[in-house]
N, C-alpha and C positions, 0 to 999 in steps of 0.2 A: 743318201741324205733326203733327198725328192721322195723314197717311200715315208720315213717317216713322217713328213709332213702330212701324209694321208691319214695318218692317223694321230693329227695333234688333236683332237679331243672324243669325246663320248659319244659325239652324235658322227663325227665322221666314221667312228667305229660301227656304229649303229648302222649305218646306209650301206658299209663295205659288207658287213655280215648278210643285210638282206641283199645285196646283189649276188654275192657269192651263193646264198640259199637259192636265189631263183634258178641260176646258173645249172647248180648242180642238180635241181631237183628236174631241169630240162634232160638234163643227160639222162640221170635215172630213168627217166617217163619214156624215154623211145632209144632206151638200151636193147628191148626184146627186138627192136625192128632190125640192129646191127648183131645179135647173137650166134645167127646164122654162121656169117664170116668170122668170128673169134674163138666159138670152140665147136668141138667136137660134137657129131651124133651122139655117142652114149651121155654127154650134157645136157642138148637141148632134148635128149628123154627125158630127163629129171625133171628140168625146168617147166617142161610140157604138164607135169603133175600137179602143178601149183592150183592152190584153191581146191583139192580132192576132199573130199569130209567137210567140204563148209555147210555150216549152217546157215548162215544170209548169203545167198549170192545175188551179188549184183549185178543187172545188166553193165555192158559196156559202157552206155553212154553216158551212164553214173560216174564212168572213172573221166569220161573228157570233162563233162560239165564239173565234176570236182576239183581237174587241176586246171584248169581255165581259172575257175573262182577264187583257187590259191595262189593262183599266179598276180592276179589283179588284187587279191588283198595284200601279197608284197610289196603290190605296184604304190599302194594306198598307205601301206606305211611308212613308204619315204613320202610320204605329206602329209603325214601322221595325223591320220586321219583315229579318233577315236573309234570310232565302227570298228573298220580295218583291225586296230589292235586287240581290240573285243573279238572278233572274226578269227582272229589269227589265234587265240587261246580258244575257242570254241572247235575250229580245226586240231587243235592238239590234242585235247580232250576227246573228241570224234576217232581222230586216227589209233588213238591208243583203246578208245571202249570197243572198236568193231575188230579188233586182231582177234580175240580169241573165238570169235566166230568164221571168218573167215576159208577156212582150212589150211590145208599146209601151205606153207608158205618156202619156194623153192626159187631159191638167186645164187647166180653167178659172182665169183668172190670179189668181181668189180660193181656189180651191182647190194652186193654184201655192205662193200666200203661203202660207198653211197649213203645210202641208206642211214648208217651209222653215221656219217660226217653230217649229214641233213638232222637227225635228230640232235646232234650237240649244236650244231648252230636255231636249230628251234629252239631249244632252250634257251639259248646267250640270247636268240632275239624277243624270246617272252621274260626275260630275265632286267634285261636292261629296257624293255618299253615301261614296267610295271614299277622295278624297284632300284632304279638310275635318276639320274637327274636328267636324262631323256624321257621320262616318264612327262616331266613341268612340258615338254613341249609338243606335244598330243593337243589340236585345237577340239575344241567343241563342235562335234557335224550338226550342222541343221535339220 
């Protein structure tokens, strides 16, 4: 009974979704540092492949200062911060226009699920900031 209280309305739904999004997109981000221990050589060969044929490649530090800054725009939409929400659809738009550049792209089928589970909760959470009655509660940033 205590769970559903968790989700007696649209905004507690709203906060549980981004927590659960940060949560998981922490696991995703330093799954490769635990890969080692979970599968096999002939896996982390494949994995090793990732990004072959890209055409933008990124330095490294591109990838920390980008999940730092999504992390903190999660942090900002539970105080729903306008930016933040703006920020968090500009990240969407971002992570989906730079795939096809990227090159291959090679994950483990728990990093697979990830991944997938992280883009339906980006959706739910640009779905309900935008076109919910969680949207009326977005203050105005200065």
């Amino acid at each position: 009974m205590a769970a559903l209280c968790i989700f007696s309305s649209m905004n507690s739904v709203f906060r549980v979704l981004i927590v659960l999004s940060a949560g998981l997109y922490l696991i995703w981000y330093f799954m490769p540092y635990y890969s080692e221990q979970l599968y096999s050589e002939d896996i982390i060969d494949v994995i090793s492949w990732n990004g072959i044929g890209a055409i933008l490649e990124l330095p490294s530090w591109f990838h920390i200062v980008i999940g730092i800054a999504y992390l903190l725009t999660l942090f900002e939409l539970l105080m729903y911060s306008n930016v933040a929400r703006l920020l968090f659809l500009v990240f969407a738009i971002f992570f989906l226009s730079i795939a096809p550049f990227i090159g291959v792209s090679a994950l483990t089928p728990i990093e697979s699920m990830l991944a997938s589970a992280m883009s339906i909760l980006q959706g739910a959470i640009l779905t309900m900031a935008y076109l919910t009655s969680v949207g009326a509660e977005f203050r105005p940033d200065a």
